[in-house]
N, CA, C and O of each residue as an XYZ file, in Angstrom:
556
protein
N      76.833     79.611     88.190
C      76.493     80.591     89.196
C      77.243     81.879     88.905
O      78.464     81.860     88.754
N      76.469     83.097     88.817
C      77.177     84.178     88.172
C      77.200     84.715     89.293
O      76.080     84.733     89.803
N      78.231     85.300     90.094
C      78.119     86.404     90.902
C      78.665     88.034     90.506
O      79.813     88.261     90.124
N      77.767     88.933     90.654
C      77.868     90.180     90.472
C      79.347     90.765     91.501
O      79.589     90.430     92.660
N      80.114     91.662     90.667
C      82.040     91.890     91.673
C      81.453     92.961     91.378
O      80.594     92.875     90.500
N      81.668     94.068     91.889
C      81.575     95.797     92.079
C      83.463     96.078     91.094
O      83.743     96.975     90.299
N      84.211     95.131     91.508
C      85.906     95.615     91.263
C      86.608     94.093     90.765
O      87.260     93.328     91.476
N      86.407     94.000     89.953
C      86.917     92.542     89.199
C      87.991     92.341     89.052
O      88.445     91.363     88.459
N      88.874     93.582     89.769
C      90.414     93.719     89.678
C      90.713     93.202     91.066
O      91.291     92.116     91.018
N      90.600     93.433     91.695
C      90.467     93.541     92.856
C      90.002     91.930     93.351
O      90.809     91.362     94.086
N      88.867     91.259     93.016
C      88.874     90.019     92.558
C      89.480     89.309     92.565
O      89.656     88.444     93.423
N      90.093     89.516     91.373
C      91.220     88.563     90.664
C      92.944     88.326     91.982
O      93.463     87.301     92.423
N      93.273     89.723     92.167
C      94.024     89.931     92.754
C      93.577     88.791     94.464
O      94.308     87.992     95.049
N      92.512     89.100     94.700
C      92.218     88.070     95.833
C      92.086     86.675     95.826
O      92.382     85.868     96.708
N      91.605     86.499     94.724
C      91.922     85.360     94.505
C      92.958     83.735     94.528
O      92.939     82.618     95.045
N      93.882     84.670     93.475
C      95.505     84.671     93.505
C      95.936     84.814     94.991
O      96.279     83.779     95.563
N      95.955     85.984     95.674
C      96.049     85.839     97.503
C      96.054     84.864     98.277
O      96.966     84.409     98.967
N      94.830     84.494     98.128
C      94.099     83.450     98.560
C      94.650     81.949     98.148
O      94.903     81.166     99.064
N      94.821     81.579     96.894
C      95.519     80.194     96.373
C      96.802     80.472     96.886
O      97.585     79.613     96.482
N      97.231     81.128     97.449
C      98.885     81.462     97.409
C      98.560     80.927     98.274
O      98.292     79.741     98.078
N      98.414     81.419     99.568
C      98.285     81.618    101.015
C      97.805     80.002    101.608
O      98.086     79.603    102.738
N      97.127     79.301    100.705
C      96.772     77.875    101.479
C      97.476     76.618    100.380
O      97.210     75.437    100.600
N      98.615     77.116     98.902
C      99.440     76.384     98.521
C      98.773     76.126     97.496
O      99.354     75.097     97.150
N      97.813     76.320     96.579
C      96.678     75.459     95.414
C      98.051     76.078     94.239
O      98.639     77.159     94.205
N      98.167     74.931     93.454
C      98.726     75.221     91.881
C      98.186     76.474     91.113
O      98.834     77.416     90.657
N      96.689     76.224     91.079
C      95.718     76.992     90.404
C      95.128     77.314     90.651
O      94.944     76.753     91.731
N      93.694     78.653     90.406
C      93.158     79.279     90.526
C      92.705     80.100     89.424
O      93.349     80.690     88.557
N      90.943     79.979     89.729
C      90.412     80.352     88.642
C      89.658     81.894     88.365
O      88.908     82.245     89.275
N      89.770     82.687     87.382
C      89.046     83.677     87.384
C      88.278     84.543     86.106
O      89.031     84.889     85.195
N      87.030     84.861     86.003
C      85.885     84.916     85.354
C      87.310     85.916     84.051
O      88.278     86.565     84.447
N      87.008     85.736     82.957
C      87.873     86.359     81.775
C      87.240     87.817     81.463
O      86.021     87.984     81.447
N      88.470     89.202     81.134
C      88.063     90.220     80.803
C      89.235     90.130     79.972
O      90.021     89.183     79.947
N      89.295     91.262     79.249
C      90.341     91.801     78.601
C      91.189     92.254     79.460
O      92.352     92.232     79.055
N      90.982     92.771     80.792
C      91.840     94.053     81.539
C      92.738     92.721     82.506
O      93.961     92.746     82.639
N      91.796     91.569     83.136
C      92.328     90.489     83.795
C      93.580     89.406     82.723
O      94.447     88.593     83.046
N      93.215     89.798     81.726
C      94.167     89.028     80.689
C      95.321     90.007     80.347
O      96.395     89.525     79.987
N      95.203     91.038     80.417
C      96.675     91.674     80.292
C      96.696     91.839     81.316
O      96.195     92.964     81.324
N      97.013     91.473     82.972
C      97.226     91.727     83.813
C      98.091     90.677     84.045
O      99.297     90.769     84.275
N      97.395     89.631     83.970
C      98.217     88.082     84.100
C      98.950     87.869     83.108
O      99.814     87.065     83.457
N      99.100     88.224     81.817
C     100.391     88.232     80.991
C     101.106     89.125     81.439
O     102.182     88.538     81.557
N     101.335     90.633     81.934
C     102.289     90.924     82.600
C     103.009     90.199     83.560
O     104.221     90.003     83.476
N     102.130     89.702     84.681
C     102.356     88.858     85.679
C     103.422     87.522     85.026
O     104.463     87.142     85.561
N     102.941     87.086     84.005
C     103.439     85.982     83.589
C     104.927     86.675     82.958
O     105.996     86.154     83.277
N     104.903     87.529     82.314
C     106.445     88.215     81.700
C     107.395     88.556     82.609
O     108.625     88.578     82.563
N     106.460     88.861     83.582
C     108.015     89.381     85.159
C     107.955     88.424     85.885
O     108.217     88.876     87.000
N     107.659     86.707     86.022
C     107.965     86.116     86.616
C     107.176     85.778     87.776
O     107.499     84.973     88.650
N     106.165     86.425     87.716
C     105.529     86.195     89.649
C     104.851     84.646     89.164
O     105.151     83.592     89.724
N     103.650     84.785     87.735
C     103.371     83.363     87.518
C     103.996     82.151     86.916
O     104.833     82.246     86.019
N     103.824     81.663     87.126
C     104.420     80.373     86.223
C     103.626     80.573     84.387
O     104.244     80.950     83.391
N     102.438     80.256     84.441
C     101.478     80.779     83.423
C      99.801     81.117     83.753
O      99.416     81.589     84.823
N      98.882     80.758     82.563
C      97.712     81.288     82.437
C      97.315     80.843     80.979
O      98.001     80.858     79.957
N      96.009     80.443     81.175
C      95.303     80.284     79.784
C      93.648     80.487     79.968
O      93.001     80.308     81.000
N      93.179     80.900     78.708
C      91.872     81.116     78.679
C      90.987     80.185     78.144
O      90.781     80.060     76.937
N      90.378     79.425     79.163
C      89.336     78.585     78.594
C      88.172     78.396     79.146
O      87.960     78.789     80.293
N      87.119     77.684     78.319
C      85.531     77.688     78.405
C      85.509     76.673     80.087
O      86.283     75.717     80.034
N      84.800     76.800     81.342
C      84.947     76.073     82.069
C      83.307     74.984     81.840
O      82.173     75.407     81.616
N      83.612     74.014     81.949
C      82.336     73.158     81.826
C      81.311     73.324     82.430
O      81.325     73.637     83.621
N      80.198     73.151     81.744
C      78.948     73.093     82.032
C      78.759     75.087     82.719
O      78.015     75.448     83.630
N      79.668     75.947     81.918
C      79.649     77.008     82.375
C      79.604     78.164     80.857
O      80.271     77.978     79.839
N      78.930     78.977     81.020
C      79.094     80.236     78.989
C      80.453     80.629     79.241
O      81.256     80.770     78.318
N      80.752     80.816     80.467
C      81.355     82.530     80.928
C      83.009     81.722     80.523
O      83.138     80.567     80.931
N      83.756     82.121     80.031
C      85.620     81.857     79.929
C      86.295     82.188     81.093
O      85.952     83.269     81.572
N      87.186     81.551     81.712
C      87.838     81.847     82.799
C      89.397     81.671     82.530
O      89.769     80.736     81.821
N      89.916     82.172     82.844
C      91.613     82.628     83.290
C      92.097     81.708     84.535
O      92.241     81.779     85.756
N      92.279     80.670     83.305
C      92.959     79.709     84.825
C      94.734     80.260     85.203
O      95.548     80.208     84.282
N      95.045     80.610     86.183
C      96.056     80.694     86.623
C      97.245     79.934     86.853
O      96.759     79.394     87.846
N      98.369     79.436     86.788
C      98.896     78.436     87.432
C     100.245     79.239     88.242
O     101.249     79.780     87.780
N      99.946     79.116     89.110
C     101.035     80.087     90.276
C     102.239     79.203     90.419
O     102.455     78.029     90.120
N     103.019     80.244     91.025
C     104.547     79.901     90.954
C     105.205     79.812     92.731
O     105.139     80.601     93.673
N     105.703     78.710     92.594
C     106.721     78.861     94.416
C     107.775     78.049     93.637
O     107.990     77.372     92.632
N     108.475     78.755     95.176
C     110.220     78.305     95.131
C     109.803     77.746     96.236
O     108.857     77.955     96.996
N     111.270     76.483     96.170
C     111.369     75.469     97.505
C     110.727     74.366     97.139
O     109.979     74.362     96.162
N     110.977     73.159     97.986
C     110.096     72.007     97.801
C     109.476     71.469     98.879
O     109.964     71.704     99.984
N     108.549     70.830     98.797
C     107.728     70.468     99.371
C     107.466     71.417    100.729
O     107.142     72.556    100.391
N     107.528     71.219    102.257
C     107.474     72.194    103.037
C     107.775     73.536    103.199
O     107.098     74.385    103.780
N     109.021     73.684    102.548
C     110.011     74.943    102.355
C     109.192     76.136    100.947
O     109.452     77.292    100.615
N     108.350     75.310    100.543
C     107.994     76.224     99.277
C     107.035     77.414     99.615
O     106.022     77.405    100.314
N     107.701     78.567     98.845
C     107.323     79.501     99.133
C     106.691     80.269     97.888
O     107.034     79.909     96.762
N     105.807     81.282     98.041
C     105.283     81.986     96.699
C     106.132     83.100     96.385
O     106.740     83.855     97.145
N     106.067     83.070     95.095
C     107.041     83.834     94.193
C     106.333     85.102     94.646
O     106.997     85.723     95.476
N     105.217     85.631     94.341
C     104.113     86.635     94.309
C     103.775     86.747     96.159
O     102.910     86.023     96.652
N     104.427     87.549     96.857
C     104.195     87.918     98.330
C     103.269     89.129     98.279
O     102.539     89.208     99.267
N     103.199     89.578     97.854
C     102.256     90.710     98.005
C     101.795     91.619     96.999
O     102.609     92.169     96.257
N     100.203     91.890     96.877
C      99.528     92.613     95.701
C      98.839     93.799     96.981
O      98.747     93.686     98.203
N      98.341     95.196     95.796
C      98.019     96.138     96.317
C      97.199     96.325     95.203
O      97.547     96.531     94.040
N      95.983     96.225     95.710
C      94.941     97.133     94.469
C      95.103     98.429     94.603
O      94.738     98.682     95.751
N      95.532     99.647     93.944
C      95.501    101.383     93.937
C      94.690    102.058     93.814
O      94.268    102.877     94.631
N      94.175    101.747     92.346
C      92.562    102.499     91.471
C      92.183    101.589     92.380
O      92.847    100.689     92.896
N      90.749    101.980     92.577
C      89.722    101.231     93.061
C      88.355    102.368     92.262
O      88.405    103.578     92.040
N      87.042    101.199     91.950
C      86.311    102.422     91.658
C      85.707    103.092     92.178
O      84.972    103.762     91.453
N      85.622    103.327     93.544
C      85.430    104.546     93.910
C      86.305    105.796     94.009
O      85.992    106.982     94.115
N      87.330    105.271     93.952
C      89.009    106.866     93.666
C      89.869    105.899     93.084
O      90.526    104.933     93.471
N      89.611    106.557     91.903
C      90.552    106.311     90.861
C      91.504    106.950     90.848
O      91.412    108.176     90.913
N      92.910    106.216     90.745
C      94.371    107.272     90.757
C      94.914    107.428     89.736
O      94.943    106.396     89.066
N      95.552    108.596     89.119
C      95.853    108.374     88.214
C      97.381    109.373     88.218
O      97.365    110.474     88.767
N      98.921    108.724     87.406
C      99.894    109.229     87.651
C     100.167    109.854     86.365
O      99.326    109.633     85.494
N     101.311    110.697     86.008
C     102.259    111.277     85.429
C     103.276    110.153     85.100
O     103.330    109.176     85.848
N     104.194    110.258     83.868
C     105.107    109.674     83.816
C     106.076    109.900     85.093
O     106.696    109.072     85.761
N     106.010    111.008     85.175
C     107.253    111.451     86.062
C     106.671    110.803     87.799
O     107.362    110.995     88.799
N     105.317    110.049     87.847
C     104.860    110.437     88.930
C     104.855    108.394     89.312
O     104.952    107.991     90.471
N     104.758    107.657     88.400
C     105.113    106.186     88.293
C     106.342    105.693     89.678
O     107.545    105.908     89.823
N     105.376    105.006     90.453
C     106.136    104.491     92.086
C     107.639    103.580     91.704
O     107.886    103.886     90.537
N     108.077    103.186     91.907
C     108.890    102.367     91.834
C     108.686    101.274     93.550
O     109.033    101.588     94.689
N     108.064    100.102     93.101
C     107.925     99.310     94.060
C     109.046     98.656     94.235
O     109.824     98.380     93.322
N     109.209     98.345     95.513
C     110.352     97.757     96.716
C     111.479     98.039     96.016
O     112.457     97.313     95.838
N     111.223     99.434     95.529
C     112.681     99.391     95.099
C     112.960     98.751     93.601
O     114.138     98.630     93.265
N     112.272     98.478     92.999
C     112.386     97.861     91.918
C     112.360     96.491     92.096
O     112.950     95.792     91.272
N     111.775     95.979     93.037
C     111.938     94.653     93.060
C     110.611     93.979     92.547
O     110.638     92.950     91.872
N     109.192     94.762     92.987
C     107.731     94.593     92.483
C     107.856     95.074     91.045
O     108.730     95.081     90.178
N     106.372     95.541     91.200
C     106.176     95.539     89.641
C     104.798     96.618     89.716
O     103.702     96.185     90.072
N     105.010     98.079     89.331
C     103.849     98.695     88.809
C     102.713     98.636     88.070
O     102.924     99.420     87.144
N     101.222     97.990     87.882
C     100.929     97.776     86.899
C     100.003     98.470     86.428
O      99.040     98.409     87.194
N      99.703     99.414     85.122
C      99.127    100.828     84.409
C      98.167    100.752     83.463
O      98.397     99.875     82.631
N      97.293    101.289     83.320
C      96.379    101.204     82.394
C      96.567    102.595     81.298
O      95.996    103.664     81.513
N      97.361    102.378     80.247
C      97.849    104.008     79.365
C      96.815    104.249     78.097
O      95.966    103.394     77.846
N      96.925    105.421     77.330
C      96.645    104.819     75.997
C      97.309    103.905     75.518
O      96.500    103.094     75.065
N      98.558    103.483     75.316
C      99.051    102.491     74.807
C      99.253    101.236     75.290
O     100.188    100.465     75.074
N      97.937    101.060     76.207
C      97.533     99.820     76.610
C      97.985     99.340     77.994
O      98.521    100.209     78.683
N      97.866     98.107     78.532
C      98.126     97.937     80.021
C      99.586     97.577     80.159
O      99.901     96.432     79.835
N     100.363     98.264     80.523
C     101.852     97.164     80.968
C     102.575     98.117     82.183
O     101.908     98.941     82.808
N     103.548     97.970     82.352
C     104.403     97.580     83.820
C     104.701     99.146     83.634
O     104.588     99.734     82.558
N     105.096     99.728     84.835
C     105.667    100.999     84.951
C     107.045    101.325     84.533
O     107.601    102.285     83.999
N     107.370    100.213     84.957
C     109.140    100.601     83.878
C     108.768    100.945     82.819
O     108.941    102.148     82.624
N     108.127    100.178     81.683
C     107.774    100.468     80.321
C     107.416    101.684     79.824
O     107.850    102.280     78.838
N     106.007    102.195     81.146
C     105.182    103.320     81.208
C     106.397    104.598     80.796
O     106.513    105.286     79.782
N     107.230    104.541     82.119
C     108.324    105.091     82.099
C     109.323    105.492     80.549
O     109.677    106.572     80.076
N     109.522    104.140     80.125
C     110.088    104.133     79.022
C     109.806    104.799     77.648
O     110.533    105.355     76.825
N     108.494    104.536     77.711
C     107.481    105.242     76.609
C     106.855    106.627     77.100
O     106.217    107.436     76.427
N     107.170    106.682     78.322
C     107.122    108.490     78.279
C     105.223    108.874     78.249
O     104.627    109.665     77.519
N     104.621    107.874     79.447
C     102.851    108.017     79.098
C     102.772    107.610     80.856
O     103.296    106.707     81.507
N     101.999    108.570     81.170
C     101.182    108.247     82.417
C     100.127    107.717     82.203
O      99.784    107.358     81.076
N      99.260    107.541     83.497
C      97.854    106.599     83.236
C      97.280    106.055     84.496
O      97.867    106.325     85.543
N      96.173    105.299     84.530
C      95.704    104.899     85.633
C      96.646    103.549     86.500
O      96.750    102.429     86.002
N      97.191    103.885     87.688
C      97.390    103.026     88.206
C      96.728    101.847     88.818
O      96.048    101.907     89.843
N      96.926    100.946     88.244
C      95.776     99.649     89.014
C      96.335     98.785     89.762
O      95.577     98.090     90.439
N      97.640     98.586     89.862
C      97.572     97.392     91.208
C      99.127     97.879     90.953
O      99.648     98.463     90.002
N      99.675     97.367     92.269
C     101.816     96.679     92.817
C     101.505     95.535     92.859
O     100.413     95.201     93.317
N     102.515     94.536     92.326
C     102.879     93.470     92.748
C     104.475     93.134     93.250
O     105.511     93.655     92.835
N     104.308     92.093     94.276
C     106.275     91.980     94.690
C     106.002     90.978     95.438
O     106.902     90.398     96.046
């Protein structure tokens, strides 16, 4: 069953929300290039546990299985990943300056950028001295 997303970022991000919010390990989502460097960031700063890309059965399309991360055990467990913000959206697209890169909760989230030199975290952005489209906070 193919369903047509207007914002596949946006998607994904709900998704993830959503498995958080009622406790699921995993969660699945349709594969892009832009959703796969999103979740390897995710996976490098810690919010996921991991992610892999595979064919789902009796299905063409590749999906990005997720495997999410909590602290605590059993009742007490809580999600690592409390809160996402989609920014760009495609109808207003945002787009920053190096100098112009948010710093979420303080540095405690995580900026995430679409540059020429490809998708990664705003610290980096920062580091390498390149603005670009902002696409989502995570924290």
């Amino acid at each position: 069953m193919s369903v047509n997303v207007t914002d596949p970022i946006a998607d994904m991000l709900t998704r993830m929300r959503n498995a958080t919010m009622v406790g699921h390990a995993t969660t699945s989502v349709p594969y892009s290039k832009m959703k796969g460097a999103i979740a390897r960031i995710l996976k490098d700063e810690g919010f996921i546990e991991d992610f892999d890309v595979a064919e789902e059965p009796g299905s063409p399309a590749k999906m990005i299985r997720v495997k999410l991360k909590y602290v605590g055990v059993r009742r007490e467990k809580r999600a690592v990943m409390t809160g996402m913000d989609r920014v760009s959206r495609p109808g207003r697209r945002v787009y920053v300056s190096k100098s112009d890169i948010p710093w979420v909760l303080s540095g405690m989230g995580v900026a995430i950028l679409s540059t020429p030199k490809g998708v990664m975290t705003g610290q980096r952005a920062r580091a390498l001295g390149v603005g670009g489209e902002l696409l989502c906070q995570v924290w």
